[in-house]
mmCIF file as gemmi writes it, N, C-alpha and C atoms, coordinates in Angstrom:
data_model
loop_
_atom_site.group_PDB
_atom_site.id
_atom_site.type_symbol
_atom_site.label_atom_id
_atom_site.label_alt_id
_atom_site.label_comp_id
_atom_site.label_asym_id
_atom_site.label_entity_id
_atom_site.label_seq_id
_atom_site.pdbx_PDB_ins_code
_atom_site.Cartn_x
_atom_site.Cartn_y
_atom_site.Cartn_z
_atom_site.occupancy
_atom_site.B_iso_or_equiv
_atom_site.pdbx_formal_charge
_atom_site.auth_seq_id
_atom_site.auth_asym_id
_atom_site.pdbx_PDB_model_num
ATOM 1 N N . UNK Axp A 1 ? -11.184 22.157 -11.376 1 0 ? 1 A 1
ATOM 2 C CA . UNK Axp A 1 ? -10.519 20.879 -11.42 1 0 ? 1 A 1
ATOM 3 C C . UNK Axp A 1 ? -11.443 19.821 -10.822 1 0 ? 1 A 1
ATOM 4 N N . UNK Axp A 2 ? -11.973 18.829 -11.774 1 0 ? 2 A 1
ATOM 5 C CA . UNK Axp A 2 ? -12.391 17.822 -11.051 1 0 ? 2 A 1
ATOM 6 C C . UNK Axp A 2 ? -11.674 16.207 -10.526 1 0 ? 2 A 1
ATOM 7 N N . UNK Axp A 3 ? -12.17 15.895 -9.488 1 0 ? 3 A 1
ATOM 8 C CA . UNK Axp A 3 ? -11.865 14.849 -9.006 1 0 ? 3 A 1
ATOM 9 C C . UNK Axp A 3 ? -11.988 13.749 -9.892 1 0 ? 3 A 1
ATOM 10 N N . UNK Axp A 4 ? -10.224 12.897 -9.835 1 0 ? 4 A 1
ATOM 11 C CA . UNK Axp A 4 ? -9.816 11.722 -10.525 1 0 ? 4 A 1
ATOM 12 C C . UNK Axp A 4 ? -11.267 10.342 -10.327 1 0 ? 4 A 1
ATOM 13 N N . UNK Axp A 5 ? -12.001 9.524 -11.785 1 0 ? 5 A 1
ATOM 14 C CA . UNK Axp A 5 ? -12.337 8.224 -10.837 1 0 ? 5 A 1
ATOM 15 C C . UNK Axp A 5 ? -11.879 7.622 -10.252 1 0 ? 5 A 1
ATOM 16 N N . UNK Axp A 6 ? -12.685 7.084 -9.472 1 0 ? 6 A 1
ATOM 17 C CA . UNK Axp A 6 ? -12.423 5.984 -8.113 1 0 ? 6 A 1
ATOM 18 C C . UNK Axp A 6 ? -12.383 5.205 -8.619 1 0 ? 6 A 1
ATOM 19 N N . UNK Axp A 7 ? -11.614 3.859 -8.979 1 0 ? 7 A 1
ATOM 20 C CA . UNK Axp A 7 ? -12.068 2.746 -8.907 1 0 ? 7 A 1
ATOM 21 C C . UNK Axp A 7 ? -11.421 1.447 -7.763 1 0 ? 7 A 1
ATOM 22 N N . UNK Axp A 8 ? -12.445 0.548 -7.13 1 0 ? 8 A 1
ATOM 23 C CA . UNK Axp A 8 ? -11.588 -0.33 -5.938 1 0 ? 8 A 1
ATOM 24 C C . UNK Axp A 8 ? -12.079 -1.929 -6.696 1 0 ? 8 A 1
ATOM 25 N N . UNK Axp A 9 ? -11.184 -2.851 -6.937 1 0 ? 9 A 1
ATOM 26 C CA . UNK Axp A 9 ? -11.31 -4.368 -7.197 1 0 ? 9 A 1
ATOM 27 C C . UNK Axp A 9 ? -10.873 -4.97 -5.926 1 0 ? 9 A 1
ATOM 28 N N . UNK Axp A 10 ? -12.042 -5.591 -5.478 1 0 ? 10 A 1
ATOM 29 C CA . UNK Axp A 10 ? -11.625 -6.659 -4.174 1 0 ? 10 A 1
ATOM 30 C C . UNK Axp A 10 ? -11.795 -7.934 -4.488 1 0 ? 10 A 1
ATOM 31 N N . UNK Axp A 11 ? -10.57 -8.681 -3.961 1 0 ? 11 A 1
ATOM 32 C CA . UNK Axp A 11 ? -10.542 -10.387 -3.805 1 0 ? 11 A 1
ATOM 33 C C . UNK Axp A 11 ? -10.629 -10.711 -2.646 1 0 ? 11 A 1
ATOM 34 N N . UNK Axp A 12 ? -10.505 -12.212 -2.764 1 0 ? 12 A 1
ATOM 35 C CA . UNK Axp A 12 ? -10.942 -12.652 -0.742 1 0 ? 12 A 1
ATOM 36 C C . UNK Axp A 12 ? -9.501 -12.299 -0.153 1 0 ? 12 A 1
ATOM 37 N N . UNK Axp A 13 ? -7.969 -12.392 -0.82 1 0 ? 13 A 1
ATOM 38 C CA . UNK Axp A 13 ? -6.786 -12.195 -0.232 1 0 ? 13 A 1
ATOM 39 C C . UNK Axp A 13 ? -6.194 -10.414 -0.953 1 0 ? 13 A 1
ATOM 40 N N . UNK Axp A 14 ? -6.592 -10.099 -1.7 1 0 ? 14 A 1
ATOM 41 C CA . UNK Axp A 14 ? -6.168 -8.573 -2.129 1 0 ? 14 A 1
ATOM 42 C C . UNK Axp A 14 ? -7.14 -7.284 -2.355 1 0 ? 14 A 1
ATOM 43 N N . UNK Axp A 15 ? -6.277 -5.868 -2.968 1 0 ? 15 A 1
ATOM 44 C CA . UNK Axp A 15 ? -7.312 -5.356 -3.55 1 0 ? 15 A 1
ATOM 45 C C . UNK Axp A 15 ? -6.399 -4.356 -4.358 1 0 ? 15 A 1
ATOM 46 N N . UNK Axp A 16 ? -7.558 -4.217 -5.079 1 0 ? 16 A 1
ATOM 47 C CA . UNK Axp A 16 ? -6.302 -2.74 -6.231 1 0 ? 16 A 1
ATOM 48 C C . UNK Axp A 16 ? -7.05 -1.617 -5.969 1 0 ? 16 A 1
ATOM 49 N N . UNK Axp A 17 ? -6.939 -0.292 -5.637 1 0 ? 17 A 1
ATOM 50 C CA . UNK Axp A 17 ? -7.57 1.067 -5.772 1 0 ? 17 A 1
ATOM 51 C C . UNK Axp A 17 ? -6.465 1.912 -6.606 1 0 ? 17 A 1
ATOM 52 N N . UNK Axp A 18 ? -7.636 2.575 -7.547 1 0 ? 18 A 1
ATOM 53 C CA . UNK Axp A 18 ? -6.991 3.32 -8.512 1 0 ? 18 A 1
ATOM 54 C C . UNK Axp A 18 ? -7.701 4.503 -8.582 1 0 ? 18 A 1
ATOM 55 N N . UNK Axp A 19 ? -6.79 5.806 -8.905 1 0 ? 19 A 1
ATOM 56 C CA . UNK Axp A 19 ? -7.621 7 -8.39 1 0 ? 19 A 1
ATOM 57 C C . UNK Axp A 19 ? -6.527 8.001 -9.976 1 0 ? 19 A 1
ATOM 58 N N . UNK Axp A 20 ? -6.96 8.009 -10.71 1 0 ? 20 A 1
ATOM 59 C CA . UNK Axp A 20 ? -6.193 8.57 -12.428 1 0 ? 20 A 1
ATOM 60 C C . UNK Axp A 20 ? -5.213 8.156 -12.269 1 0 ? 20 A 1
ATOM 61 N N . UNK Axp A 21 ? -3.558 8.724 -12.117 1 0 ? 21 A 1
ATOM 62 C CA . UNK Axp A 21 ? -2.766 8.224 -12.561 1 0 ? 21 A 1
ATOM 63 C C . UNK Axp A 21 ? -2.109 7.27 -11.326 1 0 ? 21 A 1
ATOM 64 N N . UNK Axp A 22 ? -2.793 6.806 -10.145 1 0 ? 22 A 1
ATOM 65 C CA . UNK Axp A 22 ? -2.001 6.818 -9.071 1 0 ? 22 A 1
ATOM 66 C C . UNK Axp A 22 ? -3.114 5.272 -9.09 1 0 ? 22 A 1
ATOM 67 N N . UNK Axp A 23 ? -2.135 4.345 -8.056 1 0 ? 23 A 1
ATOM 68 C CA . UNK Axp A 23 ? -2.437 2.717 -8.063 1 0 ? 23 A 1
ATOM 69 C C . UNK Axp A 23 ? -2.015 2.281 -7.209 1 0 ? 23 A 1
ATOM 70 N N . UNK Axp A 24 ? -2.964 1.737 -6.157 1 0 ? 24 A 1
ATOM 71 C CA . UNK Axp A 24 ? -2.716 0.684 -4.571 1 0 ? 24 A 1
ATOM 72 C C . UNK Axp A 24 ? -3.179 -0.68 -4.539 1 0 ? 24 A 1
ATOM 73 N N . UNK Axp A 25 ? -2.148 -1.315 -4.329 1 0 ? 25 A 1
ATOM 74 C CA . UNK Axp A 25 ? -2.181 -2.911 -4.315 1 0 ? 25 A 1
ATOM 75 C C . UNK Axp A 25 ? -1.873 -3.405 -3.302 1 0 ? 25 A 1
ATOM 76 N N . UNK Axp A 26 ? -2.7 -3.994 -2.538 1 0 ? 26 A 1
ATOM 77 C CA . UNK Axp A 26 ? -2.981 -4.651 -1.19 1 0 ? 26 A 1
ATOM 78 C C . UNK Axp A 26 ? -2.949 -5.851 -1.198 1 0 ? 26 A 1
ATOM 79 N N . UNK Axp A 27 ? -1.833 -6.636 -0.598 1 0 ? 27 A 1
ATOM 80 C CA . UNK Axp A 27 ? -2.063 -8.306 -0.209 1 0 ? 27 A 1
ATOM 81 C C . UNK Axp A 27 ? -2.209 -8.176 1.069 1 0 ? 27 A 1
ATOM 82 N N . UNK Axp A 28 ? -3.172 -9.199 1.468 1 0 ? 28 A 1
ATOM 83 C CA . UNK Axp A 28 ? -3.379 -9.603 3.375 1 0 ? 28 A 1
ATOM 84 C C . UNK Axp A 28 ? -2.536 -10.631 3.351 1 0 ? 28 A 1
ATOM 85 N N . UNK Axp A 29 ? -2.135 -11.74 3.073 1 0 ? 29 A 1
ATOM 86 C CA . UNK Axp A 29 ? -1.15 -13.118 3.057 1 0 ? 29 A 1
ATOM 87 C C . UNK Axp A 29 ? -0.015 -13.211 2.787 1 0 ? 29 A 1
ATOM 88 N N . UNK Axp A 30 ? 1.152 -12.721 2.371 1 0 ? 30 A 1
ATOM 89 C CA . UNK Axp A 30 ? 1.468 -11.762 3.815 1 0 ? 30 A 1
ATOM 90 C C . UNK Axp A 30 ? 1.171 -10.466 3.454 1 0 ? 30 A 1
ATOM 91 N N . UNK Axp A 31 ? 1.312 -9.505 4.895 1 0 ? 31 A 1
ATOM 92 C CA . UNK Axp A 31 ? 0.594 -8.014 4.26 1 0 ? 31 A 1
ATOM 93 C C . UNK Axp A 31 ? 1.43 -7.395 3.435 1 0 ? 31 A 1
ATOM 94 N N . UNK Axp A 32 ? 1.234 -6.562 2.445 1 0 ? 32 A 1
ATOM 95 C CA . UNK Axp A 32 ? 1.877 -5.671 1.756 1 0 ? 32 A 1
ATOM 96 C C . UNK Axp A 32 ? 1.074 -4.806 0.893 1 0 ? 32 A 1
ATOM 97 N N . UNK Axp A 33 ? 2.12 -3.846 0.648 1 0 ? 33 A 1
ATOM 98 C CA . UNK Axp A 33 ? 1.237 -2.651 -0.644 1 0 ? 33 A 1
ATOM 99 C C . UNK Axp A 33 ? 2.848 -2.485 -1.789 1 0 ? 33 A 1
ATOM 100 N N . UNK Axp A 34 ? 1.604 -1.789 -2.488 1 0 ? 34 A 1
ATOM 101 C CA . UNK Axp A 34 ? 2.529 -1.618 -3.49 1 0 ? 34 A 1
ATOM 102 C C . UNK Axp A 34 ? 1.864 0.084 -3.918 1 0 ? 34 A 1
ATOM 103 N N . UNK Axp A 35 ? 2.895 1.221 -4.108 1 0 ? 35 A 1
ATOM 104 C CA . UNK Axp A 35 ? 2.133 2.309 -4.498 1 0 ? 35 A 1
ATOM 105 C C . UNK Axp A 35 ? 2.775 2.604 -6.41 1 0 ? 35 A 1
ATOM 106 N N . UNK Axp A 36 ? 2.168 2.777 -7.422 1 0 ? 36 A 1
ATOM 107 C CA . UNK Axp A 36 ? 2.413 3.092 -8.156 1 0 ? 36 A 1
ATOM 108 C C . UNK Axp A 36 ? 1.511 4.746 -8.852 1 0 ? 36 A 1
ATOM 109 N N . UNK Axp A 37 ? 2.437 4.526 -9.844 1 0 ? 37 A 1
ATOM 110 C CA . UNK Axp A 37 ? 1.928 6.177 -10.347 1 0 ? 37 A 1
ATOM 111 C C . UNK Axp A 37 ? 2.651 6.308 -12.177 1 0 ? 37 A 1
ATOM 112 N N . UNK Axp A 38 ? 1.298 5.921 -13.1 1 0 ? 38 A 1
ATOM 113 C CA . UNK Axp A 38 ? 1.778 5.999 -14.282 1 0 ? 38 A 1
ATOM 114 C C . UNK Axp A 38 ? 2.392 4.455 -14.36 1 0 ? 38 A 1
ATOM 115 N N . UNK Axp A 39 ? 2.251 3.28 -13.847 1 0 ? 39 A 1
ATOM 116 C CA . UNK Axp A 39 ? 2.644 2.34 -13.916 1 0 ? 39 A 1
ATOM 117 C C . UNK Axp A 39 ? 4.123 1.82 -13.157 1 0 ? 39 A 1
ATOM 118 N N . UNK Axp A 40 ? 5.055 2.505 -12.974 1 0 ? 40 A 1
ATOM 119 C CA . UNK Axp A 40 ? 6.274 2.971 -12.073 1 0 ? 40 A 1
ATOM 120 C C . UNK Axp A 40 ? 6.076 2.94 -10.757 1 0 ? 40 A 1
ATOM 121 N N . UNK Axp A 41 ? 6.474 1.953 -9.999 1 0 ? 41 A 1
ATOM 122 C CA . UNK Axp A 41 ? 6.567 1.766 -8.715 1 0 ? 41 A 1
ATOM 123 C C . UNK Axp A 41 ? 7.001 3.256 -7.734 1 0 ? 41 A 1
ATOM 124 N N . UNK Axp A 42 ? 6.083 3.46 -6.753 1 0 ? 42 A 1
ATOM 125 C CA . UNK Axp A 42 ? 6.954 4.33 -5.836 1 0 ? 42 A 1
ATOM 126 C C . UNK Axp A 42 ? 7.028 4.227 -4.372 1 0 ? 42 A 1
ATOM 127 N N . UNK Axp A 43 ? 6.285 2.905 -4.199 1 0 ? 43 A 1
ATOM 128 C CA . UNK Axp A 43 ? 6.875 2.051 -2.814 1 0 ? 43 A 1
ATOM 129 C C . UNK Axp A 43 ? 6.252 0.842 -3.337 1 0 ? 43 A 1
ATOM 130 N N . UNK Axp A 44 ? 7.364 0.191 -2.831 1 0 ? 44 A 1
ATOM 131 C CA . UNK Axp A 44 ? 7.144 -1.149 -3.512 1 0 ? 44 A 1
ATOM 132 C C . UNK Axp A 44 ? 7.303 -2.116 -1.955 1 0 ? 44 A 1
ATOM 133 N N . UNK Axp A 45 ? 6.389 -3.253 -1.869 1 0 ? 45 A 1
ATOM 134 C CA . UNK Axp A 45 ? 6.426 -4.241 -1.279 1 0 ? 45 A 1
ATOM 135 C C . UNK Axp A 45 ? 6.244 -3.752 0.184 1 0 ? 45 A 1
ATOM 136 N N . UNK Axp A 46 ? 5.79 -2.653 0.58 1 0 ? 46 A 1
ATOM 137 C CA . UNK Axp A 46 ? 6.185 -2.254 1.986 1 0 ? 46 A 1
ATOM 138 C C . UNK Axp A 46 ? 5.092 -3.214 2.613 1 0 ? 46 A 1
ATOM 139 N N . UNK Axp A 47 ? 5.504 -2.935 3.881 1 0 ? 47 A 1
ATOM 140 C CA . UNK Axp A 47 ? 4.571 -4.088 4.756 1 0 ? 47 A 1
ATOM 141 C C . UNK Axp A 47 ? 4.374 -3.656 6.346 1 0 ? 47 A 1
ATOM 142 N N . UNK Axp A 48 ? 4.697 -4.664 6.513 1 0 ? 48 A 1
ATOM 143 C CA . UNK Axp A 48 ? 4.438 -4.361 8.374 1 0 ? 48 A 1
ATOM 144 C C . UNK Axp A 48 ? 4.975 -5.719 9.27 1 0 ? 48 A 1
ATOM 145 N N . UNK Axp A 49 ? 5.148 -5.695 10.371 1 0 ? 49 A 1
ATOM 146 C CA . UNK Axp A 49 ? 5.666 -6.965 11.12 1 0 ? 49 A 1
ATOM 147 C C . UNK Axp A 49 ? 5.601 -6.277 12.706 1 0 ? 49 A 1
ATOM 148 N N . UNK Axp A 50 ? 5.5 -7.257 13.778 1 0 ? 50 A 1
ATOM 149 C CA . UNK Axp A 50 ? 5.674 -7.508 14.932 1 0 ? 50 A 1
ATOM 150 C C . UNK Axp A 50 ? 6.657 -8.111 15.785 1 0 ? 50 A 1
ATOM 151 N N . UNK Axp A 51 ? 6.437 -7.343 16.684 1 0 ? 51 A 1
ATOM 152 C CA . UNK Axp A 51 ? 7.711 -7.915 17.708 1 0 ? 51 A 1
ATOM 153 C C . UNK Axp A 51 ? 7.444 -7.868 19.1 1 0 ? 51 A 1
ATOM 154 N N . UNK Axp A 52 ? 7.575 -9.007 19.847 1 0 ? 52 A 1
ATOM 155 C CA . UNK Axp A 52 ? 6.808 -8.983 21.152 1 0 ? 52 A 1
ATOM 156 C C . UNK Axp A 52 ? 7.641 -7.619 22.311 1 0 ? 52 A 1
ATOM 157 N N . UNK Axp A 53 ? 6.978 -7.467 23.388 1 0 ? 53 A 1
ATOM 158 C CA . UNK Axp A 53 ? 7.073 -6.183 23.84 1 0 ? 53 A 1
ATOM 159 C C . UNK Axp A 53 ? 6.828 -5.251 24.138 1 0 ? 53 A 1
ATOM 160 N N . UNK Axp A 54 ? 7.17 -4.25 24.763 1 0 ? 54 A 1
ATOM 161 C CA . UNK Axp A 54 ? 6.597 -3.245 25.143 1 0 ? 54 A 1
ATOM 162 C C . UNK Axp A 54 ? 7.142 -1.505 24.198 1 0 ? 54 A 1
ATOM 163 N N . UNK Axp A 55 ? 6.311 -0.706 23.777 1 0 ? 55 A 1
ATOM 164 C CA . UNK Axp A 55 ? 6.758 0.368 23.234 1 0 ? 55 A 1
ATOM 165 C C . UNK Axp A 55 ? 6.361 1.438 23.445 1 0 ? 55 A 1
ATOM 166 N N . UNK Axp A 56 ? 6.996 2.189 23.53 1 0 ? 56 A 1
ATOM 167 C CA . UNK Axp A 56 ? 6.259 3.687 24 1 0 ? 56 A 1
ATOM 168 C C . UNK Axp A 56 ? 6.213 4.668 22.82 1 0 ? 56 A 1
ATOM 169 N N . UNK Axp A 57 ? 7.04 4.588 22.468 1 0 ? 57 A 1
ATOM 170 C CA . UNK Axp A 57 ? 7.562 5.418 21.208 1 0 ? 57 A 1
ATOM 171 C C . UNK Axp A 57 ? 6.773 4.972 19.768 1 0 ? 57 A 1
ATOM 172 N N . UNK Axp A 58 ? 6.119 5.59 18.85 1 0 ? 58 A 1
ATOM 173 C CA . UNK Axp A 58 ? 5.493 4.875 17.375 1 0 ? 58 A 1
ATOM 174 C C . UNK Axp A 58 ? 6.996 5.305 16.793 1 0 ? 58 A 1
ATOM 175 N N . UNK Axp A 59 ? 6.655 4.482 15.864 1 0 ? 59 A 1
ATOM 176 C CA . UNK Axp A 59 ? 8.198 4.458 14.698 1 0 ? 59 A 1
ATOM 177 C C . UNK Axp A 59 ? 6.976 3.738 13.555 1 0 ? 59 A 1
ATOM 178 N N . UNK Axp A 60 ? 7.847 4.603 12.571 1 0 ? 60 A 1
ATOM 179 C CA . UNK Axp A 60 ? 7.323 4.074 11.102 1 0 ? 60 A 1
ATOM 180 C C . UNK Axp A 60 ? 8.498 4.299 10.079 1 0 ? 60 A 1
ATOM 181 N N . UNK Axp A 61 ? 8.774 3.292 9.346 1 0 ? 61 A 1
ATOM 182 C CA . UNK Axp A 61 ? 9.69 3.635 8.577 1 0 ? 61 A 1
ATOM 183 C C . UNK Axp A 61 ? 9.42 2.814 7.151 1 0 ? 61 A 1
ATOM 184 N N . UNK Axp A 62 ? 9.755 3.674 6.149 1 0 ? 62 A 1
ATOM 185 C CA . UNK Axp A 62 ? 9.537 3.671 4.747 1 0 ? 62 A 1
ATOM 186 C C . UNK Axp A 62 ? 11.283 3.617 3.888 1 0 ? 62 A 1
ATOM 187 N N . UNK Axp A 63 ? 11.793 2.895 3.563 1 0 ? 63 A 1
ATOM 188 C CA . UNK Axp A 63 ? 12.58 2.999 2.838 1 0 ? 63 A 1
ATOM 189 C C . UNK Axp A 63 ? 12.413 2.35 1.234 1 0 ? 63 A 1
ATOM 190 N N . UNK Axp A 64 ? 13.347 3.606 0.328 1 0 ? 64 A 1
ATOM 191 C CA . UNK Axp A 64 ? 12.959 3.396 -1.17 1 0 ? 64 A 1
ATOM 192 C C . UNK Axp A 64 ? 14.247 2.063 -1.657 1 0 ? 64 A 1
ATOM 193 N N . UNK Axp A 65 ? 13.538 1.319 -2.705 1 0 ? 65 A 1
ATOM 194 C CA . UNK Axp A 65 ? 14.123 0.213 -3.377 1 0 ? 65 A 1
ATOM 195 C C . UNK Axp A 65 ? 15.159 0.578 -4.546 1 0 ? 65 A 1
């Protein structure tokens, strides 16, 4: 089995990486991704945000659309 091409397109605010059937779309302004597969979203818009404070604990959370 060989390995899917690589391909990465960078802009000054995004980027797309594509690896065969699978597709990552990166905005920095505001941050987000987008994961697709076969054209079909399978996380869409996720992102990230801050909150002042202190944390001890990591938390990550992913919920589907």
């Amino acid at each position: 089995m060989t390995a899917p091409e690589l391909s990465i397109q960078a802009e000054a605010d995004a980027a797309t990486i594509e690896a065969g059937r699978l597709r990552v779309e990166v905005s920095v302004r505001p941050f987000s991704f987008t994961i697709r597969r076969d054209g079909r979203s399978l996380l869409r818009a996720g992102g990230a945000w801050v909150a002042d404070g202190e944390i001890r604990d990591q938390f990550v959370q992913f919920t589907e659309v």
